[in-house]
Biotite code that builds the C-alpha atoms (Angstrom):
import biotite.structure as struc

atoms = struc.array([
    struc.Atom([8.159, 9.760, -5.398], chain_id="A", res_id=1, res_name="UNK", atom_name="CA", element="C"),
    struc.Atom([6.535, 6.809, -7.912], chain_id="A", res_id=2, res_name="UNK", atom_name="CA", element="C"),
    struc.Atom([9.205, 4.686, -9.030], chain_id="A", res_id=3, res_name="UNK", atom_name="CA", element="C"),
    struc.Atom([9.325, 4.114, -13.149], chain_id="A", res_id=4, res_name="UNK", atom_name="CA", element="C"),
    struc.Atom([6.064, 4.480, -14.812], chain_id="A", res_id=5, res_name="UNK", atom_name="CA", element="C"),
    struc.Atom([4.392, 5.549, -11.977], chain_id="A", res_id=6, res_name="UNK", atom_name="CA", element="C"),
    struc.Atom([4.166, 2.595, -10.063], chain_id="A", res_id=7, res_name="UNK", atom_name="CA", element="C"),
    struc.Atom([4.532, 2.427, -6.648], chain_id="A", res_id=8, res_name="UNK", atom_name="CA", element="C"),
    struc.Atom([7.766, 1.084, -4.864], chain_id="A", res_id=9, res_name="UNK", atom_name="CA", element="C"),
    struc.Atom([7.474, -1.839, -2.637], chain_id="A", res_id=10, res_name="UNK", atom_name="CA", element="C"),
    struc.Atom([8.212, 0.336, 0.501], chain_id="A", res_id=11, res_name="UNK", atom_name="CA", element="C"),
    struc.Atom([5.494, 2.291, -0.289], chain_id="A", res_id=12, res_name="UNK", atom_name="CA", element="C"),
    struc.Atom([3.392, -0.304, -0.820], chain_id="A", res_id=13, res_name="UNK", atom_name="CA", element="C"),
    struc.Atom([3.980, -1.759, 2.508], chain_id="A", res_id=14, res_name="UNK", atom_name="CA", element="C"),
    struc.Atom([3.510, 1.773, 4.165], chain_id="A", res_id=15, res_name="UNK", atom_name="CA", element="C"),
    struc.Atom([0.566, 2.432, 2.444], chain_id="A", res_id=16, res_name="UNK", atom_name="CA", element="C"),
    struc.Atom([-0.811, -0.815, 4.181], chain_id="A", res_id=17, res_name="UNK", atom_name="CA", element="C"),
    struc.Atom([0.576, -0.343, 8.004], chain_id="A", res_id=18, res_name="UNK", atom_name="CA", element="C"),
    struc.Atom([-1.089, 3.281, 7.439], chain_id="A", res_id=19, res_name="UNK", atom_name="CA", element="C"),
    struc.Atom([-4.085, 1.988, 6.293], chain_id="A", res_id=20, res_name="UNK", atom_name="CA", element="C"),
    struc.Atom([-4.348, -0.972, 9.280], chain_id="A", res_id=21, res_name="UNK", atom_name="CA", element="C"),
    struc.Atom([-3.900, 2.090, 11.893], chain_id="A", res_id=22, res_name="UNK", atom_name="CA", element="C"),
    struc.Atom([-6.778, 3.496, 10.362], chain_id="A", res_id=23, res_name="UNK", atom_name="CA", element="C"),
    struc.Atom([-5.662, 6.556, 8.252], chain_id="A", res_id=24, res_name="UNK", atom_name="CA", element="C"),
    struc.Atom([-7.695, 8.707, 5.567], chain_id="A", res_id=25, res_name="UNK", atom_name="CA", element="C"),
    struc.Atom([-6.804, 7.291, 2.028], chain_id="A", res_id=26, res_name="UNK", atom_name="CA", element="C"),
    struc.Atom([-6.450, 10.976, 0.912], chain_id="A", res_id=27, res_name="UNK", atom_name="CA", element="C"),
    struc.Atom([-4.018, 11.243, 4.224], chain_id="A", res_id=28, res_name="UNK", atom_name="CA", element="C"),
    struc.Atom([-2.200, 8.061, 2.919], chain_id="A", res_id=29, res_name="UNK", atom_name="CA", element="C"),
    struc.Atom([-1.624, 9.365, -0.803], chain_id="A", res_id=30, res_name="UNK", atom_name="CA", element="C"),
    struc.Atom([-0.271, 12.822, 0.446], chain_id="A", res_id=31, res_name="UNK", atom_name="CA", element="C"),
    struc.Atom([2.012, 10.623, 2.718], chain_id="A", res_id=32, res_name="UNK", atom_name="CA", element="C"),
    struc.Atom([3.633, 7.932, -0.061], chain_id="A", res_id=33, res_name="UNK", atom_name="CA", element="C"),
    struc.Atom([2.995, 10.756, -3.103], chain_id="A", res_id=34, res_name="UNK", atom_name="CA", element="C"),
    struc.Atom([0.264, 9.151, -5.000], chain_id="A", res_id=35, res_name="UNK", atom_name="CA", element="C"),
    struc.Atom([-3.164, 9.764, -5.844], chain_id="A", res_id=36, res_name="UNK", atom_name="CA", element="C"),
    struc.Atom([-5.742, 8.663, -3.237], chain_id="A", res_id=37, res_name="UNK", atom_name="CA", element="C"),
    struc.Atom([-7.636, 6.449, -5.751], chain_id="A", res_id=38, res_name="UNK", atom_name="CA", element="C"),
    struc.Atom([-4.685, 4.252, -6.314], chain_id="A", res_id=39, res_name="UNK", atom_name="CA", element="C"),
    struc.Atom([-4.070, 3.691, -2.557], chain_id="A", res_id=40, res_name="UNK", atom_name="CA", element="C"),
    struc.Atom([-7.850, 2.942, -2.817], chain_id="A", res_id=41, res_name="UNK", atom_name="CA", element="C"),
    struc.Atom([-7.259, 0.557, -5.320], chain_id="A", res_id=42, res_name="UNK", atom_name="CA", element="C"),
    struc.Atom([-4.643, -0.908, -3.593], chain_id="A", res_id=43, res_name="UNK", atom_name="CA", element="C"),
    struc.Atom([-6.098, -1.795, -0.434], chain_id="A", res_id=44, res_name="UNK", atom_name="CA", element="C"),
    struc.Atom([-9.181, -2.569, -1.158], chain_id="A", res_id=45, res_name="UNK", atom_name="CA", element="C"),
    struc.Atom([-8.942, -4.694, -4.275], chain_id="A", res_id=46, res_name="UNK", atom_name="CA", element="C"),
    struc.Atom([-5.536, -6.620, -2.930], chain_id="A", res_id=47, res_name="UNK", atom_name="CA", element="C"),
    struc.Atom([-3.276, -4.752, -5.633], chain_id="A", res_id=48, res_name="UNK", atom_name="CA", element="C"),
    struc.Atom([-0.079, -4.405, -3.829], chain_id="A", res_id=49, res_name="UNK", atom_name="CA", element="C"),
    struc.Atom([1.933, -7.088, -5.364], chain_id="A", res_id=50, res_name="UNK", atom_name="CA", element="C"),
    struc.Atom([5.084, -7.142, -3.252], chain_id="A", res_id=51, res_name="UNK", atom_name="CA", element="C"),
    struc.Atom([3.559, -5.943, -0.190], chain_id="A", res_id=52, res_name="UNK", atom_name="CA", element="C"),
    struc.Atom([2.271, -7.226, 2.311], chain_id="A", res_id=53, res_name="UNK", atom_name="CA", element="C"),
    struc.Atom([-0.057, -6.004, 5.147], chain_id="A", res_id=54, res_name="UNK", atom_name="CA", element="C"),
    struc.Atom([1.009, -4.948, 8.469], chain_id="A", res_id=55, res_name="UNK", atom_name="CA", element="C"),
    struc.Atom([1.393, -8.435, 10.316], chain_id="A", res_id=56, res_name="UNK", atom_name="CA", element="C"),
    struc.Atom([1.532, -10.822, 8.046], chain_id="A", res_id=57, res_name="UNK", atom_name="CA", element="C"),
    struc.Atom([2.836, -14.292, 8.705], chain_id="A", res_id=58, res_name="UNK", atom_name="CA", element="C"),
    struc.Atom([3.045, -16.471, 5.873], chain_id="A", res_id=59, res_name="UNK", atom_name="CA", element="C"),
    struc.Atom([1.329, -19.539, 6.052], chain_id="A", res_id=60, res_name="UNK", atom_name="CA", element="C"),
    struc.Atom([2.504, -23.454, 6.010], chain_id="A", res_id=61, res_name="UNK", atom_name="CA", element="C"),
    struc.Atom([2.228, -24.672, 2.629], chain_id="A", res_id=62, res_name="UNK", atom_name="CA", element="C"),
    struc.Atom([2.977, -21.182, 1.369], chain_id="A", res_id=63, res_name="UNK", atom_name="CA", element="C"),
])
């Protein structure tokens, strides 16, 4: 389900995040977008989800 080199695909990216915001189980999340649960761990806690965005953003003036 990774995209080339095992990278995550911007779709899962973003569902990774709306999962996470409703409060899911990182190990629920991986089984979910097909990853391990220390990269969605990674991801959402460290802000490495380049290309995503989290559930609800609004971009900003200026930005």
């Amino acid at each position: 389900m990774q995209g080339k080199h095992g990278h995550l695909s911007r779709e899962q990216k973003q569902l990774a995040l709306r999962l996470h915001a409703k409060g899911w189980r990182l190990v629920d999340i991986a089984r979910e977008i097909g990853c391990s649960a220390p990269m969605v761990g990674l991801m959402v806690r460290t802000g490495r989800h380049m290309g995503a965005k989290p559930f609800g953003w609004i971009r900003g003036r200026g930005a």
